[in-house]
C-alpha positions as CSV (number, residue, x, y, z in Angstrom):
1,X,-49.5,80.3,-18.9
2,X,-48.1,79.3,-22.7
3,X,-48.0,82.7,-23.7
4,X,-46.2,83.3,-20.2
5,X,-43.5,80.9,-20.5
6,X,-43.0,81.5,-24.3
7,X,-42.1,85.2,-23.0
8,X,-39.8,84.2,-20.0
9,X,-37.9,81.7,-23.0
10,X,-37.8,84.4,-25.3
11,X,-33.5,85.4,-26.0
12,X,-33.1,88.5,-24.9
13,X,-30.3,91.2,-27.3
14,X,-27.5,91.4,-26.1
15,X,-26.8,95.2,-25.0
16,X,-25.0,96.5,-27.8
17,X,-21.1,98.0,-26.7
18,X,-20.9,101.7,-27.1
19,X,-17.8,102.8,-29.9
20,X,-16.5,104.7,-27.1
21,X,-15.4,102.0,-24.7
22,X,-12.7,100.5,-26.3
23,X,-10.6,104.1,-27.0
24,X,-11.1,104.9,-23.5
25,X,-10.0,101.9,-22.1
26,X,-7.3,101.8,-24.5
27,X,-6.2,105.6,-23.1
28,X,-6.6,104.7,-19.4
29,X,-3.7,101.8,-20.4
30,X,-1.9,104.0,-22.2
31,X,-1.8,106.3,-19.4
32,X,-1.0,103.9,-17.2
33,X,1.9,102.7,-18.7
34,X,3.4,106.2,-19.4
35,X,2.9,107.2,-15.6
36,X,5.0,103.1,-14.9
37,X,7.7,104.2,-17.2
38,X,9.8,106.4,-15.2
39,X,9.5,104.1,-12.4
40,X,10.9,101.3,-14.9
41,X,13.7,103.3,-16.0
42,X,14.8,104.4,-12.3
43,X,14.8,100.9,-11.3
44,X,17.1,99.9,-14.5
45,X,19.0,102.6,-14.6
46,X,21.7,101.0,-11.9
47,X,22.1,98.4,-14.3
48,X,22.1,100.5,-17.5
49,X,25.1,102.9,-15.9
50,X,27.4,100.3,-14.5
51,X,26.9,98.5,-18.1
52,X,28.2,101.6,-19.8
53,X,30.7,102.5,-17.6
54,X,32.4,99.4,-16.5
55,X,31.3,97.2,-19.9
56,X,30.7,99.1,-22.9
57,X,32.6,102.4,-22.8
58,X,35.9,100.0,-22.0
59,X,35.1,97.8,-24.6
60,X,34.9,100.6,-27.1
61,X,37.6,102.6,-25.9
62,X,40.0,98.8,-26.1
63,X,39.0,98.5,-30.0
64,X,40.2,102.2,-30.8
65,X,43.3,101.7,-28.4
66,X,44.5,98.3,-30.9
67,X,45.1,100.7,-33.7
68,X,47.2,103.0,-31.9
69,X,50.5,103.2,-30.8
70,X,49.7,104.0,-26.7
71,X,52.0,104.5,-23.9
72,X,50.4,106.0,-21.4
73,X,52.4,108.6,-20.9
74,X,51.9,110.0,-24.6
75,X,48.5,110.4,-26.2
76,X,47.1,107.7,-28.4
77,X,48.3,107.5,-32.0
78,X,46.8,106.3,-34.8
79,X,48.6,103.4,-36.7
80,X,45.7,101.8,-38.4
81,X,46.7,97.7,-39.2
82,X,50.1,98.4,-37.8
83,X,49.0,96.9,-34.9
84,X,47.6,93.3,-36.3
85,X,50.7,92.8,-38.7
86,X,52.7,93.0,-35.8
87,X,50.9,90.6,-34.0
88,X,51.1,87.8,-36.9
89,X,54.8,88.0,-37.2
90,X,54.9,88.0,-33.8
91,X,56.6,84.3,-32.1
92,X,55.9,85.2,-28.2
93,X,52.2,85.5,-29.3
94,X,51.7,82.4,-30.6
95,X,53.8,80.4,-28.4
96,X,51.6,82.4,-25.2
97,X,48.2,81.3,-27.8
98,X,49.4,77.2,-28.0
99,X,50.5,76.8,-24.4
100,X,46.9,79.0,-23.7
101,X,45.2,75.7,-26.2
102,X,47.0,73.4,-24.2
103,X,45.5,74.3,-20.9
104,X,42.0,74.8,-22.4
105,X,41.8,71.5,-23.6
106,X,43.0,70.1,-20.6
107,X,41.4,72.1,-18.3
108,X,37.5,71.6,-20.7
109,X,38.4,67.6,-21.5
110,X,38.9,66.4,-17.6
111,X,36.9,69.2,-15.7
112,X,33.7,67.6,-17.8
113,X,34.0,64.7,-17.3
114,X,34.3,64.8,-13.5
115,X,32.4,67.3,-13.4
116,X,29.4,64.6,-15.3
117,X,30.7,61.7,-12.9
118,X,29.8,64.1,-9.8
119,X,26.5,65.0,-11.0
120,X,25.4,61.5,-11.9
121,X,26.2,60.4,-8.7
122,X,24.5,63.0,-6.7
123,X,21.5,62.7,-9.0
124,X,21.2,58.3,-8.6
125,X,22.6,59.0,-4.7
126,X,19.9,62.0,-4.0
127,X,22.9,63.9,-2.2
128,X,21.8,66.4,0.2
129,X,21.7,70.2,-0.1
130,X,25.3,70.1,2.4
131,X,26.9,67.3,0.3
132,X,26.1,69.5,-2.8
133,X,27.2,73.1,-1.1
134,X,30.6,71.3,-0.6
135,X,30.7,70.4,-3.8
136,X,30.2,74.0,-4.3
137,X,32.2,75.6,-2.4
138,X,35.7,75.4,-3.9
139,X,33.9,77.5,-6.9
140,X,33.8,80.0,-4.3
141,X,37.0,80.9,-3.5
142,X,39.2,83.2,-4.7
143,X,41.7,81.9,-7.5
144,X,44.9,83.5,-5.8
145,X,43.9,81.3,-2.8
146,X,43.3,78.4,-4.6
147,X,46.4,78.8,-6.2
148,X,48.2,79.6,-2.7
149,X,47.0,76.4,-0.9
150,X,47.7,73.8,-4.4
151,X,51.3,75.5,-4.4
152,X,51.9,74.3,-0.2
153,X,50.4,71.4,-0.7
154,X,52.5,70.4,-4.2
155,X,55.3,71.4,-2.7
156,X,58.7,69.4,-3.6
157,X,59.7,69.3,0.0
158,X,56.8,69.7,2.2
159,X,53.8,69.6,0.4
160,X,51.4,66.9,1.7
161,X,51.4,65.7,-2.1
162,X,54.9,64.9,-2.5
163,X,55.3,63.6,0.7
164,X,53.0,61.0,-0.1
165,X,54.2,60.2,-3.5
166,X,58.0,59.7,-2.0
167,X,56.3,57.4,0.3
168,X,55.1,55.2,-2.4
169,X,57.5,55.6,-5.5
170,X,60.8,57.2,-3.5
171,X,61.1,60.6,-5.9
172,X,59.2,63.7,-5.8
173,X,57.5,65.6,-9.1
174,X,58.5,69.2,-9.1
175,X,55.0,70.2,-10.5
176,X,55.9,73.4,-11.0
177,X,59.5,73.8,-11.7
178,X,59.1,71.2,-14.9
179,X,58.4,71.7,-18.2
180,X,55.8,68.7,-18.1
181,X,54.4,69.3,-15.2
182,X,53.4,73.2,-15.3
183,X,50.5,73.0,-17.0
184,X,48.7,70.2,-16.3
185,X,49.1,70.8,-12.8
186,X,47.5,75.0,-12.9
187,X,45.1,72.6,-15.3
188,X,44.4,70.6,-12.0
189,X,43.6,73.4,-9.8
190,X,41.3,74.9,-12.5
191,X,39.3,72.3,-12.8
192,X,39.6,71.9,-8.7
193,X,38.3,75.3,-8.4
194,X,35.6,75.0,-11.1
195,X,34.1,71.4,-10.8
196,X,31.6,72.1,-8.1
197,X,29.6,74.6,-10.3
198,X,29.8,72.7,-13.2
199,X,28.3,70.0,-11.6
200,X,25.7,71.7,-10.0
201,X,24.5,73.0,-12.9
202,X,24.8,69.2,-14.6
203,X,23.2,67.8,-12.2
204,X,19.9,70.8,-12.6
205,X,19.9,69.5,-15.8
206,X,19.5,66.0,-14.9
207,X,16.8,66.7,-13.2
208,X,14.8,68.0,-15.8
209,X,15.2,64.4,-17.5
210,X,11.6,62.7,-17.1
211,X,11.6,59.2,-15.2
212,X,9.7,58.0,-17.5
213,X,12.8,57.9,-20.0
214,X,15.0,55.5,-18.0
215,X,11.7,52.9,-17.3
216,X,11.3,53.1,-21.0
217,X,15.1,52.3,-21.4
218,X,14.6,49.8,-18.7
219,X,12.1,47.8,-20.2
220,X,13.8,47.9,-23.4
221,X,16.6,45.7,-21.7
222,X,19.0,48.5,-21.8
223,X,21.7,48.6,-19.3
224,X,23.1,51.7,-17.0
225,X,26.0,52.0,-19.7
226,X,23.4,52.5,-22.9
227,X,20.8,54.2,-20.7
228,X,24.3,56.9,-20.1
229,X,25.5,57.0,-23.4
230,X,22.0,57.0,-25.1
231,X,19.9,59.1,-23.2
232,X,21.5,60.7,-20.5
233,X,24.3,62.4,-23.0
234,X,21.4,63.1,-25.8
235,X,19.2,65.2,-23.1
236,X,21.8,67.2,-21.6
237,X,23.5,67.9,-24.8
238,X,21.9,72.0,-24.2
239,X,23.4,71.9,-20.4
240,X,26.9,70.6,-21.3
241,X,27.1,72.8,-24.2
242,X,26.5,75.7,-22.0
243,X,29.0,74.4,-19.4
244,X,31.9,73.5,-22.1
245,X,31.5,77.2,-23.5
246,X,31.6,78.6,-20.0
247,X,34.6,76.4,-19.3
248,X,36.3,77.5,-22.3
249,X,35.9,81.1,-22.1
250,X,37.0,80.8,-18.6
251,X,40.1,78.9,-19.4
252,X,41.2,81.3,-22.0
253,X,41.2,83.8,-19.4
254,X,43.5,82.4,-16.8
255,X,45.4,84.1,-15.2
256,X,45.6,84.6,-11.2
257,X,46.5,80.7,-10.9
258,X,49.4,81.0,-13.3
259,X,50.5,84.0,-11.6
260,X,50.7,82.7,-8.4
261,X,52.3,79.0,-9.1
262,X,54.0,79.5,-12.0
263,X,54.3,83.0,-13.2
264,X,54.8,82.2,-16.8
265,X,57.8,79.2,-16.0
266,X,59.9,77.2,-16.1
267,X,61.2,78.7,-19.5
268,X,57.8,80.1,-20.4
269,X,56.3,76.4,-20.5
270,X,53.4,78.4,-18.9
271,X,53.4,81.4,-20.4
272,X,49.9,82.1,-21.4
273,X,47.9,84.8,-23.3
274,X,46.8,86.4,-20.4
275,X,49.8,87.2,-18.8
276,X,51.7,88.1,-22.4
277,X,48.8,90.9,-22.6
278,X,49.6,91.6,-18.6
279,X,52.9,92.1,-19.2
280,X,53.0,93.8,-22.2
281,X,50.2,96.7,-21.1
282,X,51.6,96.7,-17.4
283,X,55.5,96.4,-17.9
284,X,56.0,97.3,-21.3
285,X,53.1,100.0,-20.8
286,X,52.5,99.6,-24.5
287,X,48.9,99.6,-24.3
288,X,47.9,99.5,-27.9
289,X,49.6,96.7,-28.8
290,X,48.0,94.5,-25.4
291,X,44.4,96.3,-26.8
292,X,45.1,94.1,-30.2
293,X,46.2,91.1,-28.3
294,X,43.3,91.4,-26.4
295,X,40.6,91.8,-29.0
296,X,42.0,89.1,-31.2
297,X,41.3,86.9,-28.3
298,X,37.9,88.3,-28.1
299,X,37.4,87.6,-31.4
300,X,38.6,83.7,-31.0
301,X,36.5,83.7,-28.3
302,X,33.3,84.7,-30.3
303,X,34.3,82.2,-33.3
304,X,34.5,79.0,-30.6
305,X,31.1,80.3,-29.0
306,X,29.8,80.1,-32.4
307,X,31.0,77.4,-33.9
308,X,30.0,74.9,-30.7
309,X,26.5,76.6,-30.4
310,X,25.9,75.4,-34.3
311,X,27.3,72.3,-34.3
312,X,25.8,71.5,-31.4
313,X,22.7,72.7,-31.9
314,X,22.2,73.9,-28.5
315,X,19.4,75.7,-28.9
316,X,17.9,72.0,-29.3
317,X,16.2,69.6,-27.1
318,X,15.7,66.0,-27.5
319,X,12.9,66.4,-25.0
320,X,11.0,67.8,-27.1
């Protein structure tokens, strides 16, 4: 029975793995995946055409259009810098680029910060998913019809706006017929129409904050004030550095609102880039010229991107 059981205990080789196996399992993959492949590329290639026809080939053809002399009606010519040196000497351009600043900084400095005030309050109030789809839904529509109901209802005469502030103070505020008032009030619908979606995606972000944080801050004898501007700020520095670029690079690219109100007035107090390059490709038809416009604010738009993601450090997360 010893000799028995010694034989049952005994460790058995292990069946050795034949040299073949591994090539021809590595084949049968590699057959596999060139059989998926055409099946990838028909499912991308949607995607891949509408990218070069409606992003890329534009893109390319505006950067060889900026150092031309283009009218439409005559073929392209090549100028080479002409182009650019016309631009710096040019005073329309940088009075459209400061009034452009102006809004931007209004439009980024007040749209975050209600934008934050919304989301905290959904986040401590639990709003619903309806409270937070009307939060939503100005985001939604169109900017011309923003722009159409903000210019009834700021109306000198008749707007709902107006009528209230005669109520209370006895004079109207021509929002859009003064100097003053021009931009900050196409400011005011922009960051109307845009505040729902930057809170929404403040208050994801605010989600992803552990509880566990605010108990800690709690029993550290912290207050809701230094919990805010401690840790709340800290951990969504990634978020709101995503949502100040976005609102940036949206602002820079008004246009419909300031169209509609304002159309560049009173006395160009709202003139802004956008509609210099509009006007100068659409009723100047000199093309080239609005191409160089055009990329220099691409350019300017790639520096700010830049230069916030870096000193930022958004790529960063104090959660971890």
């Amino acid at each position: 029975m010893a000799t028995v059981s010694q034989q049952d205990n005994r460790i058995q080789p292990a069946v050795p793995v034949t040299k073949t196996a591994l090539p021809a399992a590595r084949r049968k993959k590699s057959s596999s995946s060139r059989r998926d492949t055409p099946v990838a590329w028909l499912f991308i290639a949607p995607a891949v055409l509408g990218f070069a026809v409606f992003a890329a080939y534009p893109t390319l053809r505006g950067i060889y259009l900026s150092f031309t002399d283009f009218h439409v009606l005559s073929p392209p010519q090549w100028v080479g810098l002409a182009n650019i040196e016309e631009l710096i000497g040019d005073d329309v351009f940088w009075h459209s680029l400061g009034v452009t600043i102006y809004f931007v900084v209004l439009s980024v400095v007040v749209g975050i910060l209600i934008s934050l005030i919304t989301a905290v309050v959904m986040h401590r109030l639990g709003a619903s998913t309806v409270v937070r789809g009307l939060i939503l839904l100005p985001f939604l529509i169109s900017g011309v019809v923003a722009a159409l109901v903000w210019v009834w209802m700021l109306d000198p005469q008749l707007g709902i706006v107006n009528v209230v502030l005669t109520q209370l103070t006895g004079h109207n505020i021509l929002f859009f017929g003064s100097g003053g008032w021009a931009i900050p009030a196409v400011a005011l619908i922009s960051v109307w129409k845009s505040m729902g979606y930057n809170a929404v995606l403040i208050f994801a972000g605010l989600q992803t904050i552990p509880p566990q944080v605010y108990e800690a801050g709690r029993i550290d004898g912290a207050s809701e004030m230094q919990m805010f501007r401690r840790l709340t700020i800290p951990l969504l520095r990634p978020i709101l550095v995503m949502v100040v670029i976005l609102t940036v690079i949206g602002s820079f690219q008004v246009f419909d609102i300031v169209q509609v109100t304002t159309q560049g007035g009173p006395a160009n107090a709202s003139y802004v880039l956008q509609m210099y390059i509009y006007n100068k490709a659409f009723t100047q038809f000199d093309f080239g010229y609005a191409a160089t416009m055009s990329l220099a604010l691409f350019v300017m738009l790639l520096t700010i991107t830049y230069m916030q993601m870096r000193l930022a450090r958004a790529n960063e997360s104090d959660l971890d």
